[in-house]
C-alpha positions as a LaTeX table, in Angstrom:
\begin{tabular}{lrrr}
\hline
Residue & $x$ (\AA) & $y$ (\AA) & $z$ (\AA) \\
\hline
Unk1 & 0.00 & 0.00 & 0.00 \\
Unk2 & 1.49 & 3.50 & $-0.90$ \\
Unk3 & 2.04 & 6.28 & 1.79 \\
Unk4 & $-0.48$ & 7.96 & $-0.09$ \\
Unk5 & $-3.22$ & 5.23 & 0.08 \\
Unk6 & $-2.63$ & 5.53 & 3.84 \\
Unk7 & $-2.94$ & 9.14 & 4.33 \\
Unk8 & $-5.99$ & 9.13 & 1.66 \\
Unk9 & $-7.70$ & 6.78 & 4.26 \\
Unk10 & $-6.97$ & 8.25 & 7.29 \\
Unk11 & $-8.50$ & 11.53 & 6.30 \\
Unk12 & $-11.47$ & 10.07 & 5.13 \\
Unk13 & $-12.23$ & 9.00 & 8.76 \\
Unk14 & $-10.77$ & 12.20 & 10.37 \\
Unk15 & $-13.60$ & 14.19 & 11.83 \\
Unk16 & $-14.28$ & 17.82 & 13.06 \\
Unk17 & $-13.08$ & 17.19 & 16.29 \\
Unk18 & $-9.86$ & 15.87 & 15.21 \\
Unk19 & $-8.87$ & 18.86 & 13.27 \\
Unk20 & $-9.81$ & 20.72 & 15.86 \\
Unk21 & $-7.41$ & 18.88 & 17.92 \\
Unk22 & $-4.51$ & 19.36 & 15.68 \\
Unk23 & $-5.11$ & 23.12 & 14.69 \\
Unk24 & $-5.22$ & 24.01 & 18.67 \\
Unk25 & $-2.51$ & 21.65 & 18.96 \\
Unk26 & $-0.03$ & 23.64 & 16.64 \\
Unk27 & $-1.62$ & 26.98 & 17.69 \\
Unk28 & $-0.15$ & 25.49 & 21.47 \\
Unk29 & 3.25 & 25.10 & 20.06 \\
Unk30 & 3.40 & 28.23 & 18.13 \\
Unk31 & 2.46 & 30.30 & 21.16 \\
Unk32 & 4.83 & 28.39 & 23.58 \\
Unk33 & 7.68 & 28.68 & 20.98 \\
Unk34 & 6.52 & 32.55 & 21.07 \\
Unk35 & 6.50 & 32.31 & 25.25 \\
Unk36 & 2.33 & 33.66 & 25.66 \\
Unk37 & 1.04 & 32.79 & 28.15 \\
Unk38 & $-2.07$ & 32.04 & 26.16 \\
Unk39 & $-0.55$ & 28.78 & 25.36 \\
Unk40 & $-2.15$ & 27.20 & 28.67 \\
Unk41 & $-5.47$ & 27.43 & 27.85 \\
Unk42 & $-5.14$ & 26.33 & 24.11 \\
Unk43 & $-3.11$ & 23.29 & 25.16 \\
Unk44 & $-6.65$ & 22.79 & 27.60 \\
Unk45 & $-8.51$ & 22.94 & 24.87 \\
Unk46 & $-6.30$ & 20.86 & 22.89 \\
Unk47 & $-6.57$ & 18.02 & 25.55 \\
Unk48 & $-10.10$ & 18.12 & 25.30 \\
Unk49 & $-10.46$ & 18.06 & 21.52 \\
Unk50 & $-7.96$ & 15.26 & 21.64 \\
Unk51 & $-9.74$ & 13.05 & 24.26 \\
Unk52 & $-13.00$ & 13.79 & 22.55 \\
Unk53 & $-12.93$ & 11.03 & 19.55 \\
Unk54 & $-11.41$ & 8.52 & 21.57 \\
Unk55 & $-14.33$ & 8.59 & 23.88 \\
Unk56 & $-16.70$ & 8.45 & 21.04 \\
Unk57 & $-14.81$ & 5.57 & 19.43 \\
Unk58 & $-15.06$ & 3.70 & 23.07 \\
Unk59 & $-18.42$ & 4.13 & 22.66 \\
Unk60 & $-19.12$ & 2.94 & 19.76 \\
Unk61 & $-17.10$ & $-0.48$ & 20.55 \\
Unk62 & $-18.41$ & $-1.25$ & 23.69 \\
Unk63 & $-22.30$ & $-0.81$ & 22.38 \\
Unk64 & $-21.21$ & $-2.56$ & 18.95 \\
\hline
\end{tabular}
């Protein structure tokens, strides 16, 4: 399968949440990198967009 099958797939199941997770995710970076202090409560937000589709996935198994 070519790395481009892969990444095809994996953004076809990628969902609002998850992109949300990586955009606050970078945004945490860039402001740490940039010493804000507004990086705390992006990386907060970043936990919780993170946790968020693995909780819905655990769902979804355990009533499957």
């Amino acid at each position: 399968m070519s790395a481009g099958g892969v990444v095809t797939h994996y953004r076809d199941r990628m969902d609002g949440t998850e992109l949300l997770g990586f955009d606050t995710g970078a945004l945490c970076e860039w402001l740490t990198v940039r010493r804000r202090v507004w990086h705390f409560p992006v990386g907060i937000a970043n936990g919780v967009f993170q946790a968020s589709p693995a909780v819905v996935v655990r769902e979804r198994s355990v009533v499957s």
